[in-house]
C-alpha positions as CSV (number, residue, x, y, z in Angstrom):
1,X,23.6,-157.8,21.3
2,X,26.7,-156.0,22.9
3,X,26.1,-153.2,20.6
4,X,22.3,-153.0,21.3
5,X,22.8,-152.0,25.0
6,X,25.5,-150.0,24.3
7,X,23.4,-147.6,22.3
8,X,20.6,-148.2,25.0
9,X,23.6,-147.1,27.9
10,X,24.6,-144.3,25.4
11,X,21.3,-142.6,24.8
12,X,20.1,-143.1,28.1
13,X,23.0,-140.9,29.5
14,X,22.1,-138.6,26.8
15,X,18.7,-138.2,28.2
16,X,19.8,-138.3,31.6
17,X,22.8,-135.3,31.0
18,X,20.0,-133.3,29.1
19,X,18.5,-132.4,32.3
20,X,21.4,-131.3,33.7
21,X,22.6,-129.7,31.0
22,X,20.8,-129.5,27.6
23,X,23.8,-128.3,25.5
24,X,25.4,-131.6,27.1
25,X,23.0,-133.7,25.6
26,X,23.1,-131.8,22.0
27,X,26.9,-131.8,22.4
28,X,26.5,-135.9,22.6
29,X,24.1,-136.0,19.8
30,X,26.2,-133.9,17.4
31,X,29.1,-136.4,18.2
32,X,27.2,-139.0,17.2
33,X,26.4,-138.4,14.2
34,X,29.6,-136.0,13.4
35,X,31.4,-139.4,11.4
36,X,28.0,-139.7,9.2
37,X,27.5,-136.2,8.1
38,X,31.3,-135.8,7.4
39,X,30.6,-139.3,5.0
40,X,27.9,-137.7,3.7
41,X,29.4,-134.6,2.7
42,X,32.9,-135.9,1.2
43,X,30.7,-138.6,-0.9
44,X,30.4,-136.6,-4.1
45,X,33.7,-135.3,-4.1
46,X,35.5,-138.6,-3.8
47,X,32.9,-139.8,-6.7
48,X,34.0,-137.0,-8.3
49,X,37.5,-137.5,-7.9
50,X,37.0,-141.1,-9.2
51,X,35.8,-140.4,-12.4
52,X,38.5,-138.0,-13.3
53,X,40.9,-140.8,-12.4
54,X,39.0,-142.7,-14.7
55,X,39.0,-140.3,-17.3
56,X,42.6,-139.5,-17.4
57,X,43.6,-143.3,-17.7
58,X,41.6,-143.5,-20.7
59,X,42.9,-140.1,-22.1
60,X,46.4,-141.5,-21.7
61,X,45.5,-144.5,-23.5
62,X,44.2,-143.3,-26.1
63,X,47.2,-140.9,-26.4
64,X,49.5,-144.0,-26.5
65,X,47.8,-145.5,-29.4
């Protein structure tokens, strides 16, 4: 509930600072969403990054045998 008006506060301050300023609002929205696209982004290399982990553990076990 809490978090429900908060986005209702946050983007109605958006609104409300785009017609004061437009690059205001933009600003805001690219904010907002910065944390997501950064996620979105780093996914494939940390999958990437996982498998060689993977990889190497079983290239070392196999060299212990």
């Amino acid at each position: 509930m809490v978090n429900g008006i908060g986005k209702v506060l946050y983007w109605t301050l958006t609104i409300l600072l785009g017609f004061v300023n437009p690059l205001i609002s933009v600003g805001m929205v690219v904010l907002y969403y910065l944390p997501k696209i950064i996620q979105d982004i780093c996914q494939p290399c940390n999958e990437e990054q996982v498998s060689e982990m993977n990889s190497y553990s079983e290239d070392v076990l196999e060299d212990m045998k």
